[in-house]
C-alpha positions as CSV (number, residue, x, y, z in Angstrom):
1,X,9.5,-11.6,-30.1
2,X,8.9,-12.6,-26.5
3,X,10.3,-11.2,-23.8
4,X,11.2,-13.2,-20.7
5,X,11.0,-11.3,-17.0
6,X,13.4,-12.1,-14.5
7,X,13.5,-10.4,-11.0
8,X,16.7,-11.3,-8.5
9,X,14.8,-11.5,-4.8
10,X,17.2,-14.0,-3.2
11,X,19.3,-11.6,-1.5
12,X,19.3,-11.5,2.4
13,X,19.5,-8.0,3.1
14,X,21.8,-8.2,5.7
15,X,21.8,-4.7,6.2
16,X,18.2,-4.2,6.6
17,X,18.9,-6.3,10.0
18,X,15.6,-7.8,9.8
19,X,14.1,-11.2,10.3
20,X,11.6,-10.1,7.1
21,X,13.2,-11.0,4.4
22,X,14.4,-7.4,2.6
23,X,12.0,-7.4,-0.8
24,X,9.0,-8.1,1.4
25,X,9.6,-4.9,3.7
26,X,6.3,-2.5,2.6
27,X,6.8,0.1,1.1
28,X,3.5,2.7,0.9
29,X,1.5,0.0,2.2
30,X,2.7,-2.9,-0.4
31,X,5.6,-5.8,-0.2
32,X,8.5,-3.2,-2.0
33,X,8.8,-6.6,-4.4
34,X,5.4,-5.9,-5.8
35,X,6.2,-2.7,-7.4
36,X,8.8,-4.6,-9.4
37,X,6.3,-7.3,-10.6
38,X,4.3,-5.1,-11.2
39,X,6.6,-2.1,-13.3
40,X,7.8,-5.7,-15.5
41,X,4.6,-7.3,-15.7
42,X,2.8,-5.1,-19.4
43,X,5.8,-6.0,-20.8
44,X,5.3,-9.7,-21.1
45,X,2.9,-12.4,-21.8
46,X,4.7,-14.4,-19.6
47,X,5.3,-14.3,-15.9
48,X,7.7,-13.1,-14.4
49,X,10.4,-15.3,-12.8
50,X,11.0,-14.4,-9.7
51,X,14.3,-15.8,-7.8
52,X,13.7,-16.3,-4.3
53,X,16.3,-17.5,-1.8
54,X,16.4,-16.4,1.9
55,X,13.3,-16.4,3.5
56,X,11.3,-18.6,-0.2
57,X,8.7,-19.6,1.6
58,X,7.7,-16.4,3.5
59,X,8.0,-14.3,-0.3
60,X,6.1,-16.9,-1.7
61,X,2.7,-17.0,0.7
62,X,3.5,-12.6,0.2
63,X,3.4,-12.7,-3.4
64,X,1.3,-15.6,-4.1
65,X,0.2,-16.7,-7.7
66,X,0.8,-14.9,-11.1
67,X,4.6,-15.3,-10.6
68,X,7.0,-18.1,-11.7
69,X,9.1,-19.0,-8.9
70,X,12.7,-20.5,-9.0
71,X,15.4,-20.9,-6.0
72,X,18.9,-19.7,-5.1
73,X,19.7,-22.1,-2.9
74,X,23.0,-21.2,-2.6
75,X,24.1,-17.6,-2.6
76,X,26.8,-17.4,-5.1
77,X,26.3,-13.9,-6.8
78,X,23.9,-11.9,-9.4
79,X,25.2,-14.1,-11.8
80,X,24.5,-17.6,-10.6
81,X,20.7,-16.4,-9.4
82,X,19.9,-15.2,-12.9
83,X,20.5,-18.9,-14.0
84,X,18.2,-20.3,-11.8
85,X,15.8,-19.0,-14.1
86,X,16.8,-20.9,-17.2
87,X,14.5,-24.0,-16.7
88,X,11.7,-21.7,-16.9
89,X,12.1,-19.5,-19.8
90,X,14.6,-21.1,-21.8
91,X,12.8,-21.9,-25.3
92,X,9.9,-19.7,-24.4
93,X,12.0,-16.3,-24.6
94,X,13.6,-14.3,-27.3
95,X,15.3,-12.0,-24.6
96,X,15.4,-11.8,-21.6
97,X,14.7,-8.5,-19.1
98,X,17.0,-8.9,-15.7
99,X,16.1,-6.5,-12.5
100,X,16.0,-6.7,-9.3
101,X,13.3,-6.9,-6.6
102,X,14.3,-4.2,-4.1
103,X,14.5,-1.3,-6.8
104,X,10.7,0.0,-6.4
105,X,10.8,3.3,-7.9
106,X,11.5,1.6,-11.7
107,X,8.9,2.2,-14.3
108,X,7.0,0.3,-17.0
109,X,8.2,3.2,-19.2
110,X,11.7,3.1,-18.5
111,X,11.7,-1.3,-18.2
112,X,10.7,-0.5,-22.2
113,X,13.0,2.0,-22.9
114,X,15.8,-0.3,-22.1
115,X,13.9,-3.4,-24.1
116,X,13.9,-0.9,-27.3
117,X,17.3,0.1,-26.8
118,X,18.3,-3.3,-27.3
119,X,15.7,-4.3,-30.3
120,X,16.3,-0.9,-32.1
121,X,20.3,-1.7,-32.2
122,X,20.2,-5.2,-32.9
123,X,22.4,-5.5,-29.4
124,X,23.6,-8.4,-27.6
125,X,22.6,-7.0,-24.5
126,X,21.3,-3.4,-23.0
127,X,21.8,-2.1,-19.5
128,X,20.3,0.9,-17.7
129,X,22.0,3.6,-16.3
130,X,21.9,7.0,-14.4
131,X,24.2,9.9,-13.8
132,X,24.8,10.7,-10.2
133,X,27.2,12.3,-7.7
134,X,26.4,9.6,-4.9
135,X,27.5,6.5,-6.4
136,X,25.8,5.1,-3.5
137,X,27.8,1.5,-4.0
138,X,26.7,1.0,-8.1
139,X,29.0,-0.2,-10.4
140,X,30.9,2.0,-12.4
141,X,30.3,2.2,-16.5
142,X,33.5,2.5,-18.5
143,X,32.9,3.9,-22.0
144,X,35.9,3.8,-24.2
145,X,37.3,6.8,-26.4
146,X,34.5,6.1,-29.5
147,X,32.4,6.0,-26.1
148,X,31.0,2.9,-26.0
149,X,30.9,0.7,-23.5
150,X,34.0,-1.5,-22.0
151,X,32.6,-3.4,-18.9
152,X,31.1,-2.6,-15.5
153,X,33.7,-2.1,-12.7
154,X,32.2,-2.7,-9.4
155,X,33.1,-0.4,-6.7
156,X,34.8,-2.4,-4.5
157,X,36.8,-3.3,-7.5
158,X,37.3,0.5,-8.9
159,X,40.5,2.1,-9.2
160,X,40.8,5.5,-8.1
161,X,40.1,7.2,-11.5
162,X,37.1,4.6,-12.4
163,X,35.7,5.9,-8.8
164,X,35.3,9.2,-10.0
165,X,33.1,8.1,-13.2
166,X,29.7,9.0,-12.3
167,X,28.2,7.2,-15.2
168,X,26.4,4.4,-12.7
169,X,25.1,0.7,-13.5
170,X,21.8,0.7,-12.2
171,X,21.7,-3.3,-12.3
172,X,18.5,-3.8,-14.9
173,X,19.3,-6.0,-18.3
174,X,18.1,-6.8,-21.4
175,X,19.6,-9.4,-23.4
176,X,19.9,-11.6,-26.0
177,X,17.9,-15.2,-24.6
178,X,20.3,-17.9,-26.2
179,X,23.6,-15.7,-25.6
180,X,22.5,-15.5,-22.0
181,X,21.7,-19.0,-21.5
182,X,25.2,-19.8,-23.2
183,X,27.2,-17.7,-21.4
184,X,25.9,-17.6,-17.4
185,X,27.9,-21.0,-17.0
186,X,31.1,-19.1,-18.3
187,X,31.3,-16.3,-16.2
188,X,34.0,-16.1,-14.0
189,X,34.4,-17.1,-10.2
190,X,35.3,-14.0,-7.9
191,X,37.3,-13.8,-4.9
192,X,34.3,-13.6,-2.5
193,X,33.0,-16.9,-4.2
194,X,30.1,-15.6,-6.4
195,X,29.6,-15.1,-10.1
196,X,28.8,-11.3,-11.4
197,X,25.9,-10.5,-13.6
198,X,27.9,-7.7,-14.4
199,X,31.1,-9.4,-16.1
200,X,28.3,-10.8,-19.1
201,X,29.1,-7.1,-20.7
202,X,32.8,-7.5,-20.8
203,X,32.3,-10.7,-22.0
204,X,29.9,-9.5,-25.4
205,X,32.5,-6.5,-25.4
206,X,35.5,-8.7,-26.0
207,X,33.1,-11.1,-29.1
208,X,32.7,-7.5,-30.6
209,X,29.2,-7.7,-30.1
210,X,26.9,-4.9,-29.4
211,X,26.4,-3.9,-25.8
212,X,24.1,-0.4,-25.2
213,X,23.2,2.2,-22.3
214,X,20.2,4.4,-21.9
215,X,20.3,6.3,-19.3
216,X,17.1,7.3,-16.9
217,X,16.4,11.2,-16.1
218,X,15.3,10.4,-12.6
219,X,17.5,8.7,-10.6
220,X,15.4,8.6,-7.7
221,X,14.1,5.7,-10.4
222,X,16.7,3.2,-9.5
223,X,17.3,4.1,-6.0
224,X,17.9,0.9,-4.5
225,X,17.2,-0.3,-1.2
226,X,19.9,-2.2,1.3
227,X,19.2,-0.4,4.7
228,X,16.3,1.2,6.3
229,X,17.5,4.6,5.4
230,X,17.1,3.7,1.8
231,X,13.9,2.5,2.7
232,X,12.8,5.5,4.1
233,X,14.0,7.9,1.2
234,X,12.2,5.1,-0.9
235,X,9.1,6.1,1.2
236,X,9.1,9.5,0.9
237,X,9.7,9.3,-3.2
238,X,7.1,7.0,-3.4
239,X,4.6,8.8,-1.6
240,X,5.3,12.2,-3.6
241,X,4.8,10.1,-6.7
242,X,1.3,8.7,-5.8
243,X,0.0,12.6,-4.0
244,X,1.4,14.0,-7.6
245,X,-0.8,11.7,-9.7
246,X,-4.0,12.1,-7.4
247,X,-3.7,15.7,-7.6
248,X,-3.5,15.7,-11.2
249,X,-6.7,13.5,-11.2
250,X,-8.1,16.4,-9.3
251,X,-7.8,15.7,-5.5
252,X,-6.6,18.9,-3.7
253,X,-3.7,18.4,-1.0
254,X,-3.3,21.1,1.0
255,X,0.4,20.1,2.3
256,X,1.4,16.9,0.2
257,X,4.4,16.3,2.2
258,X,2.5,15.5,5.6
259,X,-0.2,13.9,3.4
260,X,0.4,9.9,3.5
261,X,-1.7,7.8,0.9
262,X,-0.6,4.1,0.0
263,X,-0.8,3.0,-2.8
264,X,-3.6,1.3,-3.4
265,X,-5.9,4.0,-1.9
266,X,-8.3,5.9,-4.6
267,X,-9.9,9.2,-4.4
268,X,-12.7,10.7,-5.5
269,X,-12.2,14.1,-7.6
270,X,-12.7,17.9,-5.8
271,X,-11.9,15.8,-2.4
272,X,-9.5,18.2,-0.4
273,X,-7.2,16.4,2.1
274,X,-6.0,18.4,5.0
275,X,-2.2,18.2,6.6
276,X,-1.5,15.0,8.9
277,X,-3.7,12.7,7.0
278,X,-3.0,8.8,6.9
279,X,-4.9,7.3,4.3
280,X,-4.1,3.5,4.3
281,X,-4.9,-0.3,2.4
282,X,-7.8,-0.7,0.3
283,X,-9.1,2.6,1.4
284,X,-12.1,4.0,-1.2
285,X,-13.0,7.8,-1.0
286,X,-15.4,9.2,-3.0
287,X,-15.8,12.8,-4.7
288,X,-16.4,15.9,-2.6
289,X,-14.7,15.1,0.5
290,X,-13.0,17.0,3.1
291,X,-10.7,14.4,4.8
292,X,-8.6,15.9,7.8
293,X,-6.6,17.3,9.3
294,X,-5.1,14.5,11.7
295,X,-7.6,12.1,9.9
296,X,-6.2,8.2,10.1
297,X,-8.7,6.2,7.5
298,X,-7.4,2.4,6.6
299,X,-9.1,0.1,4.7
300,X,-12.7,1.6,5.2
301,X,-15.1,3.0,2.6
302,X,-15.8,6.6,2.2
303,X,-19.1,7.7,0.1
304,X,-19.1,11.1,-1.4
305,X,-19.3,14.6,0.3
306,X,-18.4,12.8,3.4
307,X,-16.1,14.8,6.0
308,X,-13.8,12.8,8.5
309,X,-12.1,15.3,10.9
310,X,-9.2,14.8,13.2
311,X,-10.9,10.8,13.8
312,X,-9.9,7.3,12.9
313,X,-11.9,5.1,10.4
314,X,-10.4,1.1,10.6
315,X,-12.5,-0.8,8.3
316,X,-15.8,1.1,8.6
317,X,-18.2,2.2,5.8
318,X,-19.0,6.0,5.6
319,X,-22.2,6.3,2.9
320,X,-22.8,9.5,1.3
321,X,-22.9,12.7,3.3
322,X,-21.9,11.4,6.6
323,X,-19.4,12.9,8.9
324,X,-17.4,11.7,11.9
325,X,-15.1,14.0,14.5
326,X,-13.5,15.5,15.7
327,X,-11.8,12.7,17.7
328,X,-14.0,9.9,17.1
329,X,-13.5,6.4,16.2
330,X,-15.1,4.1,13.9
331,X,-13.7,0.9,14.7
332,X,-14.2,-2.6,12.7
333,X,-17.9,-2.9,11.7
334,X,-19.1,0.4,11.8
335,X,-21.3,1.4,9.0
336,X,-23.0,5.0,9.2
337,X,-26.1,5.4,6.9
338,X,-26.4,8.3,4.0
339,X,-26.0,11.7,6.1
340,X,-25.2,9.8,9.9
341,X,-23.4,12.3,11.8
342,X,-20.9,11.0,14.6
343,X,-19.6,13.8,16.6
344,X,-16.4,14.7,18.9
345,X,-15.6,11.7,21.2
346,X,-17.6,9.3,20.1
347,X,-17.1,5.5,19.3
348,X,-18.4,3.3,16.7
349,X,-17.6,-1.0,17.0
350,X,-19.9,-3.2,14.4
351,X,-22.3,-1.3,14.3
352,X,-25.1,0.4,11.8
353,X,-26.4,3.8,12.0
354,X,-28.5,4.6,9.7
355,X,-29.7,7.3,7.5
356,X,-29.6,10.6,9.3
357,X,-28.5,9.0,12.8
358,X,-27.2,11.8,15.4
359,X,-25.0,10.4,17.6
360,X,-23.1,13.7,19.1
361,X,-20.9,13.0,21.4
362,X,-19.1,11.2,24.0
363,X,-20.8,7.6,23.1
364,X,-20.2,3.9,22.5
365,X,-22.4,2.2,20.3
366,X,-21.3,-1.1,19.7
367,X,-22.7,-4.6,18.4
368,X,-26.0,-2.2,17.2
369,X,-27.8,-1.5,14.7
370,X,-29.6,2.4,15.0
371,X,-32.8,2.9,12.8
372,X,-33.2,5.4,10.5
373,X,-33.3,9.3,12.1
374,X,-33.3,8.2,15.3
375,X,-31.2,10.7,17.8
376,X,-28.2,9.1,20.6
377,X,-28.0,11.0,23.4
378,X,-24.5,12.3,24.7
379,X,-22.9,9.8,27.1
380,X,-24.8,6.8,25.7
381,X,-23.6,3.4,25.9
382,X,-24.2,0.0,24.2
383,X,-23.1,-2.6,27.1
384,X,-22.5,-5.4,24.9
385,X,-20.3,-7.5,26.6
386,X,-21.5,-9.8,29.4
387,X,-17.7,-11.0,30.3
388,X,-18.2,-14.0,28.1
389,X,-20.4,-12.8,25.1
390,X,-20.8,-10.4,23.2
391,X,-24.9,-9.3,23.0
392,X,-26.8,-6.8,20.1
393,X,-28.9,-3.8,21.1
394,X,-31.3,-2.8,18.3
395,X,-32.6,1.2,18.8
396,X,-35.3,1.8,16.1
397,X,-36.0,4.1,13.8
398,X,-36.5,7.9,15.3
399,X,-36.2,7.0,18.6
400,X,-35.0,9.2,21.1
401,X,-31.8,8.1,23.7
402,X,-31.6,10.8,26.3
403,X,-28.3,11.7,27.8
404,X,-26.6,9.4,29.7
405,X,-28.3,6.6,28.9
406,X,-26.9,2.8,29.6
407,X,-28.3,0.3,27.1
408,X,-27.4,-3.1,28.7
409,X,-27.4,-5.5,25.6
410,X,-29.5,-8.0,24.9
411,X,-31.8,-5.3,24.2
412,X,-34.6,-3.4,22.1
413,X,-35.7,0.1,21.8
414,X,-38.7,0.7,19.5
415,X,-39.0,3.0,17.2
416,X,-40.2,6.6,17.7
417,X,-39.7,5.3,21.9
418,X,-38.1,8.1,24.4
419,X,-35.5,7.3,27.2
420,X,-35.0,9.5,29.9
421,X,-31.7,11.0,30.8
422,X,-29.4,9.0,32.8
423,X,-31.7,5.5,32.4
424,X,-30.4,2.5,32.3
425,X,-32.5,0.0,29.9
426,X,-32.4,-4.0,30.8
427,X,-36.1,-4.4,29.1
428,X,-37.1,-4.3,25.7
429,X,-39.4,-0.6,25.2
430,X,-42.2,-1.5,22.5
431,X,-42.4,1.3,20.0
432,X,-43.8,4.9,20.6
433,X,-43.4,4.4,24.8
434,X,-41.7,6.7,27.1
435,X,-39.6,4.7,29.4
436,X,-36.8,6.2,32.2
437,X,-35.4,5.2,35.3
438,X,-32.9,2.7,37.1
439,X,-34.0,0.4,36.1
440,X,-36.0,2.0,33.4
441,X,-39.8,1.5,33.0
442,X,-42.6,2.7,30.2
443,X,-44.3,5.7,32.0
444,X,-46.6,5.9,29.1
445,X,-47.3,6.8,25.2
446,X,-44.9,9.8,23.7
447,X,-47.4,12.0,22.8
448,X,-47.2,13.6,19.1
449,X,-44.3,16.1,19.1
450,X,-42.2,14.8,21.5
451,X,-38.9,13.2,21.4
452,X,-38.8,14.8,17.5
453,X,-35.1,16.1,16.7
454,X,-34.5,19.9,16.2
């Protein structure tokens, strides 16, 4: 039997008041309509429909291919946006799954749950729901004495005892594909001008056909999102959601709830994150790790038993065994070699240090590249930029940058070659020389010994 997927993503969201439209506000670092494609799509050989209408164009360069996309170009209710998608699955479905695009917290599980609920009873159509004591605006489901169900009641639309049924309609559908196609163009027009999804389940009621609940344990599941408070409680589920499966995979968090990882971050097992730790994008950490406190990584690559304390890391490469901080940053670029040390104060802009660099504090290296073991002075600076261009400075391997030292850029430093404290290098130094000064010169041959780290 195939299963049709159609998501409702045409909505406004006036209440967001936003420009963006509402399903493309992130939500642990992702569009929140993503989660919804994504929670629908193992359920399907097709693709999901998705019904855009405010803001199509925008959703559609967001969410990009692997979707079917139809437009609401008139807003004229739940009802009239689901049969926009008719062109596109009628004669292709059996059924048809109906949710909406700003409920992120729903589940592949549950998605089946109420697909099965339907199959298993032979019912005309299934609907989710949840038990709550905030309503917070859902419908309301009225069960009759035998207990099924009557209809849907929205609350606008409740009388005072039908308010005070806590039985909710959390707005996701599965139904019968030809009995939905049939009966969309019946439903009937409301006072506010729009046709309800939600009138379909009176309408199988009064045929005498079948028409199911399940109900979901969680109800943080279908929280659903219409202002940036929801958004925010939205937020905080999802992120306790992703630190509880990464500490069952083995990641220690010392305090999960000031521990912020998106959701496509992965971590390495035995890593231990500290308290006040951002950990953003496509980020990659690897096993071993000690990451914080107050560390801020996005979109970078961490190797194993690297350490990042109290820094920032923006789309830098850490390889195994290196540590930055405290209070460093590696900007764009930066790439520090197996075991690269980058100590308090220190700054790091497309740029390679490489295996076993020191660099210890209170430096810029930037448009580089560092040779193997070689040692950066404290107070060291790459002056790359001319005021129009940007130039490289190459330091090779096991050199030696004093304190202090000014590397104006285009520029070389050879490897195993000393600078004296406080220099300032315009000249290329061949390889093995001692060189110091303002401007510096090569006062000779380092002698066997010298310039070696501790």
């Amino acid at each position: 039997m195939a299963l049709g997927v159609v998501i409702l993503a045409a909505g406004q969201g006036t209440r967001m008041k936003s420009a963006l439209p509402k399903v493309l506000h992130p939500l642990a670092g992702r569009p929140m309509v993503f989660y919804s494609i994504e929670a629908a799509r193992p359920l399907t050989s097709l693709p999901p429909v998705l019904v855009v209408g405010h803001g199509a164009e925008e959703v559609r360069q967001a969410v990009g291919e692997g979707v079917t996309y139809v437009e609401q170009r008139e807003q004229l209710g739940t009802g009239h946006a689901v049969l926009q998608a008719r062109p596109a699955l009628e004669g292709l479905a059996d059924e048809v799954l109906i949710l909406y695009g700003d409920m992120p917290l729903l589940t592949t599980e549950t998605l089946h749950r109420v697909v099965e609920a339907r199959r298993e009873t032979r019912a005309t159509l299934a609907l989710l729901t949840v038990v709550a004591e905030d309503p917070r605006g859902f419908g309301r489901v009225v069960r009759g004495a035998d207990g099924n169900v009557l209809r849907i009641v929205e609350e606008a639309d409740a009388k005072e005892e039908e308010r005070a049924i806590r039985e909710l309609n959390a707005g996701v559908y599965a139904c019968d594909a030809a009995w939905l196609w049939d009966h969309l163009p019946q439903l009937p027009l409301r006072p506010k001008g729009e046709y309800y999804l939600t009138d379909l389940v009176e309408m199988a009621v009064g045929e005498g056909r079948r028409v199911v609940a399940t109900a979901t344990p969680d109800p943080t599941e279908v929280l659903g999102i219409n202002t940036r408070v929801h958004l925010a409680e939205a937020e905080a589920a999802m992120r306790r959601r992703i630190n509880r499966r990464w500490m069952k995979a083995g990641v220690t968090m010392i305090d999960p709830e000031t521990t912020y990882v998106e959701a496509d971050v992965v971590i390495g097992a035995d890593t231990i994150i500290w308290p006040n730790t951002v950990l953003r994008g496509q980020t990659r950490i690897g096993s071993r790790c000690q990451i914080g406190p107050g560390a801020v990584i996005d979109n970078s690559i961490i190797g194993n038993d690297c350490r990042v304390f109290a820094s920032v890391v923006e789309g830098a490469v850490m390889e195994d065994g290196s540590d930055v901080g405290p209070f460093s940053h590696l900007r764009p670029g930066a790439h520090l070699g197996a075991g690269a040390h980058v100590g308090n104060f220190g700054e790091v802009k497309n740029a390679i240090l490489g295996p076993g660099v020191k660099m210890g504090h209170f430096s810029y290296v930037g448009d580089a590249e560092v040779g193997a073991g070689a040692n950066i002075g404290a107070g060291t600076v790459t002056c790359n930029f001319d005021g129009r261009r940007k130039h490289r400075t190459v330091v090779g391997e096991e050199a030696f940058i004093g304190s202090g030292t000014m590397l104006v850029a285009p520029v070389r430093v050879g490897r195993r070659a000393v600078i004296g404290a406080g220099s300032v290098v315009t000249r290329d130094i061949p390889d093995g020389t001692l060189a110091y000064g303002v401007p510096a010169r090569e006062r000779g041959r380092v002698k066997e010994g010298e310039g070696d780290g501790p």
